[in-house]
C-alpha positions, 0 to 999 in steps of 0.5 A: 931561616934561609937567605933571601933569594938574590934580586935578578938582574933588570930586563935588558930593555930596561937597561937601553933606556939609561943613557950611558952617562947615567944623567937622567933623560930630559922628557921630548919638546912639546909640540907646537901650537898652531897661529889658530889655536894662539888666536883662539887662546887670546879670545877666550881669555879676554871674553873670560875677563870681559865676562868676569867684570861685566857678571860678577858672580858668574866667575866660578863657571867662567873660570872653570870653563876658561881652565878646561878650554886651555888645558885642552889647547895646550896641554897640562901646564904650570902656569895654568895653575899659577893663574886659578890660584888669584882667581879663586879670590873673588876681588882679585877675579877682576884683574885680566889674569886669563889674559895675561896667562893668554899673552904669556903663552902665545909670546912664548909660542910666537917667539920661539920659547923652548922648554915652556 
């Protein structure tokens, strides 16, 4: 049985892209999210908590919609997830967690946070 034949060598466009350090290349900032988009952030999240305790069984559309809208604005986010996990609990759905996440976001954004 031959050998198998020798593995070629990468592209060499490949090869530009390694830094010459050989560390791994950190991704590109995010881009910021204008005052409009914070502000609007802030009122779905408190309209969202203000909906989930005044009708309590409409918490499923609610947070499914409140997910959506944020994943729009800013993008797939860690912290997004963090906040749907509470709120699948259904006693837990009462405390202002899509409100919280809303001021965690913004203050980061506001405050000039970097690597959020």
């Amino acid at each position: 049985m031959p050998p198998p034949p020798p593995i070629p060598p990468p592209p060499a466009e490949e090869l530009e892209l390694v830094e010459e350090t050989g560390a791994p290349q950190t991704p590109p900032p995010r881009p910021p999210v204008g005052v409009f988009a914070c502000a609007f952030t802030l009122l779905v999240a408190a309209c969202a908590d203000a909906l989930e305790v005044a009708f309590p069984l409409a918490w499923v559309p609610v947070d499914i919609a409140v997910a959506l809208l944020l994943l729009l604005i800013w993008g797939r986010r860690w912290e997004v997830a963090v906040v749907i996990l509470p709120e699948l609990i259904p006693g837990v759905s009462m405390f202002p967690t899509w409100t919280l996440l809303a001021v965690y976001l913004t203050t980061g954004q506001v405050l000039g946070g970097k690597g959020k």
